[in-house]
C-alpha positions in Angstrom: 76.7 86.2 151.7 76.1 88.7 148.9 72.6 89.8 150.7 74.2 90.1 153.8 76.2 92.9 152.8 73.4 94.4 151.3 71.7 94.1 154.7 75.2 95.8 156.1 74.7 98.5 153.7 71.5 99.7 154.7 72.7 99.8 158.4 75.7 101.8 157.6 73.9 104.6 155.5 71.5 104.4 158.2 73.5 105.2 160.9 75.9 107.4 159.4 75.4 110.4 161.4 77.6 108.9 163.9 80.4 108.0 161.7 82.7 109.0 159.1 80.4 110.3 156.0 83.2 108.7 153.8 82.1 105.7 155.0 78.8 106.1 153.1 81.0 106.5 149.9 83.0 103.5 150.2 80.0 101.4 150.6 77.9 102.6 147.7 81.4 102.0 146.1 81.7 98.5 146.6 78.0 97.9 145.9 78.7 99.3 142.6 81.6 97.0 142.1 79.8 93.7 143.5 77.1 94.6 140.5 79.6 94.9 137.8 80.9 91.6 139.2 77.6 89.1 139.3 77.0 90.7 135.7 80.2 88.7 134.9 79.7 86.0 137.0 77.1 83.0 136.5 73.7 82.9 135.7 72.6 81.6 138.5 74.6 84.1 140.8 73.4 86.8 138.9 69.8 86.0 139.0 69.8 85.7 142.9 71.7 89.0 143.2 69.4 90.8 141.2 65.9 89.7 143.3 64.2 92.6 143.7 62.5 90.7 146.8 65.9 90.7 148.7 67.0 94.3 147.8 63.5 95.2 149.2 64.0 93.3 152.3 67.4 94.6 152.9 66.0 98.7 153.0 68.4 99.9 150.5 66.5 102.1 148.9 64.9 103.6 151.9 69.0 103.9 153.2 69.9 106.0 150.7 67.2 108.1 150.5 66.9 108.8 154.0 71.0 109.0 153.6 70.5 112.3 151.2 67.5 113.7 152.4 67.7 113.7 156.3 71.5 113.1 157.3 73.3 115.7 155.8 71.5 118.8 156.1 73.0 119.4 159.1 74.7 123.0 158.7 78.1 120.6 160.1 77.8 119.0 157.1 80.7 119.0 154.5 79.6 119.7 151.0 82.4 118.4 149.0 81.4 114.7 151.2 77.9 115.4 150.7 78.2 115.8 146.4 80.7 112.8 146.1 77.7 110.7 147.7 75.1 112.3 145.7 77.5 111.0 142.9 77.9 107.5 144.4 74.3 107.7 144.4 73.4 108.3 141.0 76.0 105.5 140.0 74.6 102.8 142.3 71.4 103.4 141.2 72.2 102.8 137.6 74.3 100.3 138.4 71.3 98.1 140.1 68.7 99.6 137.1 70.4 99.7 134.3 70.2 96.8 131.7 73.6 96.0 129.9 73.4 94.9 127.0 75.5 91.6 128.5 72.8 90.3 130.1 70.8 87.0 128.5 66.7 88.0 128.0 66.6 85.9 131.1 68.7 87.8 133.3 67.7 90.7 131.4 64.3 90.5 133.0 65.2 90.0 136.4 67.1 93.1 136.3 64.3 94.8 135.0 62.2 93.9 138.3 64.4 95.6 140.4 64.7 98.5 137.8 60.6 98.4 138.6 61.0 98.1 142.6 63.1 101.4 142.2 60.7 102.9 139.5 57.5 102.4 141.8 59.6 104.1 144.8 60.7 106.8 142.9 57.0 107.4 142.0 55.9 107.3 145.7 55.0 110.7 147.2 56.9 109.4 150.7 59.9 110.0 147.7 59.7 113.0 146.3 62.4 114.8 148.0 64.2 112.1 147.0 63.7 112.2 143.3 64.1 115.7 143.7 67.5 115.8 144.8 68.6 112.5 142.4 67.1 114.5 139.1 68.8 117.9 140.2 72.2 116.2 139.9 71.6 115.6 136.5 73.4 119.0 135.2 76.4 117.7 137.1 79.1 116.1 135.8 79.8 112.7 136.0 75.7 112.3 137.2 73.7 112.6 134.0 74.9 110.0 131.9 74.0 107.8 135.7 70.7 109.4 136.0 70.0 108.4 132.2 71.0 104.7 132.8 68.7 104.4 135.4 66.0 106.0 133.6 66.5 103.9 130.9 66.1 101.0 133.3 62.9 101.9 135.2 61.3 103.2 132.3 61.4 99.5 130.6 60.2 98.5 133.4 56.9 100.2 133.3 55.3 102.6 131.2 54.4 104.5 134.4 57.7 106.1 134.4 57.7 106.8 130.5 54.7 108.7 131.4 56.6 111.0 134.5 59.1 111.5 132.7 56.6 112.9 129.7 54.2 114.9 131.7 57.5 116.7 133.7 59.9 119.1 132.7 62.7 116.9 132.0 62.4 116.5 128.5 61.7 120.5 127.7 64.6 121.5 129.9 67.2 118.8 130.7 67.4 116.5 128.0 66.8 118.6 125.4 69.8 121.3 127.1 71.8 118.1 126.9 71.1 117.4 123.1 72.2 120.8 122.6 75.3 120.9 124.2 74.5 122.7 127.4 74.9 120.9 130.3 79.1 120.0 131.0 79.5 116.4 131.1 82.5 113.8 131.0 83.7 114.4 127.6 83.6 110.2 127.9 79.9 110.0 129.1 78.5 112.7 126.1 78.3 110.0 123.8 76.8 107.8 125.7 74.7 110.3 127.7 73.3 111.6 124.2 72.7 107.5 122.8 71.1 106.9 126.2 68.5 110.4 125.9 67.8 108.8 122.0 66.7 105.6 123.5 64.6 107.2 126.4 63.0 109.6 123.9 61.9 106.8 121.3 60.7 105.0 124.2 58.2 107.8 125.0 57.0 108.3 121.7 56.1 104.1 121.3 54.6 104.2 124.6 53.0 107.4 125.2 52.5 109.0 121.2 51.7 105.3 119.2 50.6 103.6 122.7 52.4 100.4 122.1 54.5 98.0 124.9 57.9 97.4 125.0 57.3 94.2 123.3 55.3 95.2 120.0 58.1 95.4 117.2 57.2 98.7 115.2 56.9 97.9 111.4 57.6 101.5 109.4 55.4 99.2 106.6 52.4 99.9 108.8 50.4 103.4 108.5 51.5 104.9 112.1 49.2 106.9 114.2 50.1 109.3 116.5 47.2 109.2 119.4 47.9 113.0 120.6 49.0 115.6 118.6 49.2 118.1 121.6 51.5 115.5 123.4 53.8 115.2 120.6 54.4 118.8 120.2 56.2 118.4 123.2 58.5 115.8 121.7 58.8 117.4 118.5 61.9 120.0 119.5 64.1 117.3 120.8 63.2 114.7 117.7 63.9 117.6 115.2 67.7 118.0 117.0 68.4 114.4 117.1 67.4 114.7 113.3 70.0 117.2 113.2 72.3 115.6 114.4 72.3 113.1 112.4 74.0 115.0 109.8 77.0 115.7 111.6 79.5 112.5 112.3 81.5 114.3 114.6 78.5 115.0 116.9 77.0 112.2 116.8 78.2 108.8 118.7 78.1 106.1 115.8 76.5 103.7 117.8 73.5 105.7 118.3 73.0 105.9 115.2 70.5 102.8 114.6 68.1 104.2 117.3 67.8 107.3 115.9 66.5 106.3 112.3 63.8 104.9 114.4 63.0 107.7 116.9 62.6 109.9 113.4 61.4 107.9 111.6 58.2 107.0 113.9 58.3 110.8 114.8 57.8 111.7 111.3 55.2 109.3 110.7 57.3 107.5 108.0 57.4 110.6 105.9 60.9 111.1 105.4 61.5 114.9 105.1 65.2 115.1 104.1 67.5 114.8 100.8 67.7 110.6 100.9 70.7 110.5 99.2 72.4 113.5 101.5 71.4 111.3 104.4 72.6 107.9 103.1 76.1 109.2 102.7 76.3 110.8 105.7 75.2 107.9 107.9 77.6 105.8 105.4 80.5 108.4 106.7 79.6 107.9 110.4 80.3 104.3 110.1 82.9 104.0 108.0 84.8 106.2 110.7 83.8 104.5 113.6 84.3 101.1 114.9 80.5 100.8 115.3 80.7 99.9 119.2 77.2 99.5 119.7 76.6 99.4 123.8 72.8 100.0 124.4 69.8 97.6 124.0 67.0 98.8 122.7 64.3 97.3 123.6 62.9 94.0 123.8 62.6 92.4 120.2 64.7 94.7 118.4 67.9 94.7 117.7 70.1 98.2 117.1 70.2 97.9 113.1 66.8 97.4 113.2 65.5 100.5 112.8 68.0 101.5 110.5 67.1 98.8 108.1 63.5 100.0 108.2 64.4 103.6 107.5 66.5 102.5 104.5 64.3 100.0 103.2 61.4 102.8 103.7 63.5 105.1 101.4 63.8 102.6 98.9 60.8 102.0 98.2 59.7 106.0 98.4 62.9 106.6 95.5 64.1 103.8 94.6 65.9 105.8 91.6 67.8 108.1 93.5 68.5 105.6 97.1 69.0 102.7 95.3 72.7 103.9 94.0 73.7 106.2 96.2 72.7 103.3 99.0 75.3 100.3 96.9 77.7 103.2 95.8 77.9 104.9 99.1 79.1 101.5 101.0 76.6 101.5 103.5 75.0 98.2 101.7 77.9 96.2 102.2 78.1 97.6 105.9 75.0 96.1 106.9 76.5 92.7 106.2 79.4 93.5 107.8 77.3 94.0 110.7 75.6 91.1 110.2 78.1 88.6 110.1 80.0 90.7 113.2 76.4 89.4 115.4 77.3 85.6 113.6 80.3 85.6 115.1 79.4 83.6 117.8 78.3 80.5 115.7 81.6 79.9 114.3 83.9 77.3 116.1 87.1 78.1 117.5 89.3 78.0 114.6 92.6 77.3 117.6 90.5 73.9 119.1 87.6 73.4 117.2 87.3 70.0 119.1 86.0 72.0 122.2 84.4 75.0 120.5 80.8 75.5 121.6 78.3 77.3 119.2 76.5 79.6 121.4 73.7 81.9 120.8 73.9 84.8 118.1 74.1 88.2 119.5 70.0 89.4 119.0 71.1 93.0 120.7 72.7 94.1 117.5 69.9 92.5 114.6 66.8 90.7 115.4 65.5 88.0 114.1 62.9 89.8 112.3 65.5 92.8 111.8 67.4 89.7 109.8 64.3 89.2 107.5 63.9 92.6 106.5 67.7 92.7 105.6 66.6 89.8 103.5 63.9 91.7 101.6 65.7 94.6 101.5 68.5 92.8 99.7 66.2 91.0 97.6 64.5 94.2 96.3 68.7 95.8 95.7 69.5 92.5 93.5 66.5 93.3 91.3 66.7 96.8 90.9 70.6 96.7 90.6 71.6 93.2 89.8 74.7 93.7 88.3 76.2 96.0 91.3 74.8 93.4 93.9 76.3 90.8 92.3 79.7 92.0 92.2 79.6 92.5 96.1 77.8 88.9 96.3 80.5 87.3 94.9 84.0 88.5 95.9 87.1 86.6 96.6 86.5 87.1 100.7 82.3 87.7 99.9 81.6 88.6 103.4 78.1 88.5 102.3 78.0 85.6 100.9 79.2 84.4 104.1 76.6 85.9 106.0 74.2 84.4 103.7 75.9 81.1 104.0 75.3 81.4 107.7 71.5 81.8 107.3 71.2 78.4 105.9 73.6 76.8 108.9 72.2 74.6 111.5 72.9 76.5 114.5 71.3 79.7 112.8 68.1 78.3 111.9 67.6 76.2 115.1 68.0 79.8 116.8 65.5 81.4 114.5 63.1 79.1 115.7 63.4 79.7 119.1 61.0 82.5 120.2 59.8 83.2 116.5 56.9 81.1 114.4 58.1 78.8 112.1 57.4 80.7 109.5 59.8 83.3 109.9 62.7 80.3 109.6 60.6 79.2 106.0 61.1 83.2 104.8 64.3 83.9 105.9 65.6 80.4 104.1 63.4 81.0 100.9 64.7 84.6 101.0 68.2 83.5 101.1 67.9 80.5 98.2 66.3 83.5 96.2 69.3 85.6 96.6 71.8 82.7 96.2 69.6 82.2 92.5 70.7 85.3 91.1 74.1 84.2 89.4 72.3 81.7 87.9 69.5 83.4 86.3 71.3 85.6 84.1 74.0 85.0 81.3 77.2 85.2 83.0 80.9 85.0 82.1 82.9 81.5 83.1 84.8 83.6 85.3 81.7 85.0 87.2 80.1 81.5 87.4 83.6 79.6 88.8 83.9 82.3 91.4 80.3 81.6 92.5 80.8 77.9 92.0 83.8 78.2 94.4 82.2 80.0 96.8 79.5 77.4 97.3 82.3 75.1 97.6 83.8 76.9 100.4 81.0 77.3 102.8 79.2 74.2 102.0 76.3 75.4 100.2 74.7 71.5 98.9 74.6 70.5 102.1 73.0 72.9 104.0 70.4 73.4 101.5 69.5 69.9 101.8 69.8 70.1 105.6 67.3 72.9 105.9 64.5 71.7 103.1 64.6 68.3 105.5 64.3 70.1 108.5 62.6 73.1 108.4 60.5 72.8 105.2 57.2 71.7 104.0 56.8 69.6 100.3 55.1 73.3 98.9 58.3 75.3 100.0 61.3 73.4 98.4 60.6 74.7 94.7 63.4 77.5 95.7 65.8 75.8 97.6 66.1 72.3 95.4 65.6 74.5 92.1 69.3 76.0 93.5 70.6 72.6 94.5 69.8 71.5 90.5 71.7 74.6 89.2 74.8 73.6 91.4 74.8 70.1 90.4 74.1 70.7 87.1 77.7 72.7 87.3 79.5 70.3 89.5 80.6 67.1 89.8 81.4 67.7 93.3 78.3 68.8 94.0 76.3 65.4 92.5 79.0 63.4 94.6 77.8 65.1 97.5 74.1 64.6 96.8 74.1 61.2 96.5 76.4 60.6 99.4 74.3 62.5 101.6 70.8 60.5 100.2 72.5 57.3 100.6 74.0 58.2 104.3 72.0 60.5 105.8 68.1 58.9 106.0 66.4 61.9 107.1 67.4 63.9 103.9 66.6 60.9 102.2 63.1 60.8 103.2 62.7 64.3 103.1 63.5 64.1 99.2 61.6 60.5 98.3 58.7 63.3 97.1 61.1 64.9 94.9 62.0 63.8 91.0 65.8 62.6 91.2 66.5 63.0 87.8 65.8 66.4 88.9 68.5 67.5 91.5 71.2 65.1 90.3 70.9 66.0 86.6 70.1 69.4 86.8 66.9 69.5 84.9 65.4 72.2 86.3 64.8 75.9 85.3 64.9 78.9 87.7 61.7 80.5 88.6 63.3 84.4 89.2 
C-alpha cells in the first residue's frame, strides 16, 4: 500500500503542469510524514519501506527532479509555490537519506542503501541541474540544516560523495560561511546544522585525509598519517573554527561536542595545541549546562563520547600533572559516568512491573563497546594517579559510578559485549572493572570507608556477578582478578560467604567453573591483592 503511494507520487509531480502546484507540496508533505512514521513503526515495516529497489521502481527521484528543473520555469510560474517546493524538497530528501539515530544497525543499513540510490543519482551528469538547484538552497532558511541531513546520509553511504563534496566548493564557501555565522538559518536548526557540518567534516578527513572506511574505529593511540598535505589545507580553515568554537558554550550545541574532540583531534594529528586545563573546564561548562541531548550518530562503530574519551585520555597521558586534577576537580570525570550509565538505562527492569520488563539492547549510539574499554583504562590510569580523589567519587552514598561499574559485570551487559566484538574485549572490560572495584581494598582505609564500600557491593550484588562472569566468560589464567576481589569481600562479610556457598552448592555451572580454584581461598579470604 505504502509503495503504491509512492508510485502516486511520482505521477503527481510528473504531471503537475496541469494541476495545482500546491499539489506537489502536499505530497512531498505526506511522504515526509509517512517516513517519520515507519521509523516508528516495526522493523519489518520499516525495512520494506526503506528498499531502495522499490523507491527506484517507483521514479521518485527522477519526479522531483524533473518537478524543479523542467515544470516550473515557465515565466507563469509563481515563485513563492516554486521555493516552498524547493523546501519540501530538501526535507523529503533528508527525510528518505538521513540516518536517525533511532534506527537499529539493521535498519540503519537499509536506510543507508537508499541514502546510496540518491548519492549515485546526485552524482550522475543527467543530474546536475538538479544538484545544482538542491545545493543553491542551502543559504536558505529552513533548507540547510535539510541539505546537511541528506549529505550526511549519502556520504555514509559511499565515500564517492565524501570525495564531491571535498573536491567542490562547498566546504571553502558554504559550510564554512555557516560555521561562522553567515548564512540565516532557523535559530532551531543552527545547532543542529553546525553538529551536522562537524560530522560531515570529520567524515572527510577519515576518508579522504587518513583514507580509512566508515567502519575502521580511529585509535588517537595510533601515530596518524595524513596522506595529502595539499588536500588538508583545504580542511584546515574550517577544523581551526570548530576548534574555536569549542571554547565558547554558548556557541556551541553540547551535543556536538563529542564529535568535535575527534574532528581536532585527527586534524591535529594528536598533537593537542591548546591550554589542556583551559579546555577541560570549558568542555566541563558546556555540559554541565546542557542536558547533553545527543541526536546524531556518528558513524558506524563509534559511539558520540567516543572521541571525547580519546582526546581526554590523550591529554592525560601528554600531562598527566596538570589534566589529571583539573579533569576529577573540574567534574567532567564524573560526567562521563553519568553518561555512561544514562546509555545503561535500557538494561534495568521496570522498576513499576518488573514481572514484564524486558532488558533490551544498550544504546551503542552514545558509547561503544570499545568507547566503554577506553573509559575503563582511562579510569584505571585516574585511580592510580589520584587514588584518593577517585575513590571518594567511587564510593558515595548514590555512587553512580559504582553503578555503572556494577553494570559492567551484569549479565545482560556482557552477553551484549559479545555480540559483534571478540571475546576478548568482554575478558578486558571485566578484568578492567574487578581492577577498579580492588582499589578500596588495597590501601589502609578507615571502617567508615570500608562499610560504605562493603554496602555498596551489597546493594548491586557484587558476589554474584563476579562469580557469574569468571564462569561464563573467563578462562582458568584470567580469574586471578576477579576471585582475588571475591576473597577480599568474603573475607569482610558473612553475607558474602553465605552467598558463595549457596551459589557453589545451587548453581552447578559456577560450581564447575571454580572446582580449579583453592576453596579455602574465596571462602576464607586467604588471598592478597595483586594492585
Amino acid at each position: 500500500m505504502s509503495h503504491e503511494f509512492l508510485e502516486l507520487t511520482s505521477i503527481i509531480l510528473n504531471i503537475a503542469p496541469a494541476l495545482d502546484y500546491t499539489i506537489c507540496c502536499e505530497t512531498l508533505m505526506i511522504l515526509i510524514i509517512l517516513c517519520e512514521s515507519y521509523e516508528d513503526a516495526s522493523p519489518l515495516l520499516c525495512q520494506a519501506w526503506y528498499d531502495p529497489v522499490r523507491i527506484d521502481k517507483c521514479q521518485v527521484w527522477p519526479a522531483i527532479a524533473q518537478l524543479i528543473t523542467t515544470s516550473f520555469k515557465s515565466e507563469n510560474s509563481n515563485i513563492e509555490i516554486y521555493n516552498e517546493t524547493l523546501m519540501y524538497t530538501t526535507a523529503t530528501m533528508a527525510a528518505l537519506a538521513y540516518p536517525s539515530q533511532c534506527l537499529p544497525d539493521e535498519l540503519l543499513e537499509a536506510k543507508i542503501k537508499v541514502a546510496n540510490s540518491l548519492a549515485l543519482k546526485l552524482l550522475d551528469s543527467n543530474y546536475s541541474a538538479f544538484r545544482e538547484v538542491w545545493l543553491g538552497q542551502f543559504r536558505t532558511p529552513k533548507c540547510s540544516s535539510n541539505i546537511l541531513k541528506a549529505m550526511y546520509g549519502m556520504r555514509l553511504s559511499t565515500p564517492r560523495f565524501s570525495a564531491f563534496i571535498f573536491d567542490g566548493s562547498f566546504l571553502s564557501n558554504e559550510l564554512l560561511s555557516l560555521l561562522r555565522g553567515q548564512i540565516t538559518t532557523e535559530e532551531s536548526d543552527l545547532d543542529e546544522a553546525i553538529e551536522l557540518s562537524i560530522h560531515i567534516s570529520t567524515a572527510i578527513i577519515k576518508q579522504i585525509m587518513l583514507q580509512y572506511d566508515n567502519n575502521t574505529r580511529i585509535d588517537l593511540r595510533d601515530q596518524l598519517t595524513i596522506k595529502d598535505d595539499r588536500k588538508f589545507e583545504k580542511l584546515q580553515p574550517i577544523t581551526g573554527h570548530i576548534a574555536q568554537l569549542t571554547m565558547s558554550s554558548q556557541v556551541l550545541p553540547p551535543r556536538a561536542a563529542c564529535a568535535l574532540h575527534l574532528v581536532y583531534a585527527i586534524a591535529c594529528g594528536a598533537k593537542f595545541l591548546l591550554n589542556p586545563e583551559e579546555y577541560i573546564d570549558t568542555l566541563s561548562t558546556i555540559f554541565v549546562q546542557s542536558e547533553c541531548d545527543f541526536i546524531v550518530r556518528f558513524p558506524f562503530h563509534h559511539g558520540l563520547l567516543d572521541g571525547l574519551i580519546m582526546l581526554i585520555f590523550h591529554i592525560v597521558q601528554v600531562d598527566p600533572q596538570k589534566s589529571v586534577g583539573t579533569l576529577i576537580d573540574s567534574g567532567l570525570f564524573y560526567i562521563l559516568w553519568q553518561q555512561l550509565r544514562a546509555a545503561f538505562r535500557s538494561l534495568y527492569p521496570n522498576s513499576l512491573n518488573e514481572e514484564i520488563s524486558i532488558i533490551t539492547t544498550p544504546d551503542w549510539i552514545l558509547i561503544s563497546r570499545d568507547g566503554i574499554h577506553q573509559l575503563l583504562q582511562l579510569t584505571l590510569e585516574l585511580f592510580l594517579q589520584r587514588m584518593h580523589k577517585c575513590l571518594s567519587l567511587l564510593i558515595q552514598p548514590e555512587s553512580i559510578m559504582f553503578e555503572a561499574l556494577s553494570l559492567m559485570l551484569s549479565k545482560e551487559l556482557t552477553e551484549q559485549l559479545d555480540v559483534k566484538s571478540s571475546s576478548s574485549l568482554t575478558n578486558e572490560v571485566i578484568t578492567l572493572t574487578c581492577n577498579i572495584f580492588m582499589f578500596p581494598f588495597s590501601i589502609e582505609t578507615s571502617e567508615t570507608f570500608l562499610e560504605r564500600t562493603l554496602e555498596l557491593c551489597q546493594r548491586y550484588d557484587i558476589i554474584q556477578k563476579l562469580l557469574w562472569v569468571t564462569m561464563a566468560h573467563l578462562s582458568t589464567d584470567r580469574v586471578e582478578v576477579p576471585v582475588g576481589l571475591v576473597a577480599q569481600l568474603s573475607y569482610y562479610q558473612e553475607s558474602a560467604r553465605k552467598t558463595i556457598s549457596e551459589m557453589l552448592m545451587n548453581d552447578v555451572q559456577v560450581n564447575r567453573s571454580f572446582n580449579c580454584l583453592s576453596y579455602d581461598l574465596i571462602l576464607y579470604g586467604n588471598y592478597k591483592s595483586t594492585i
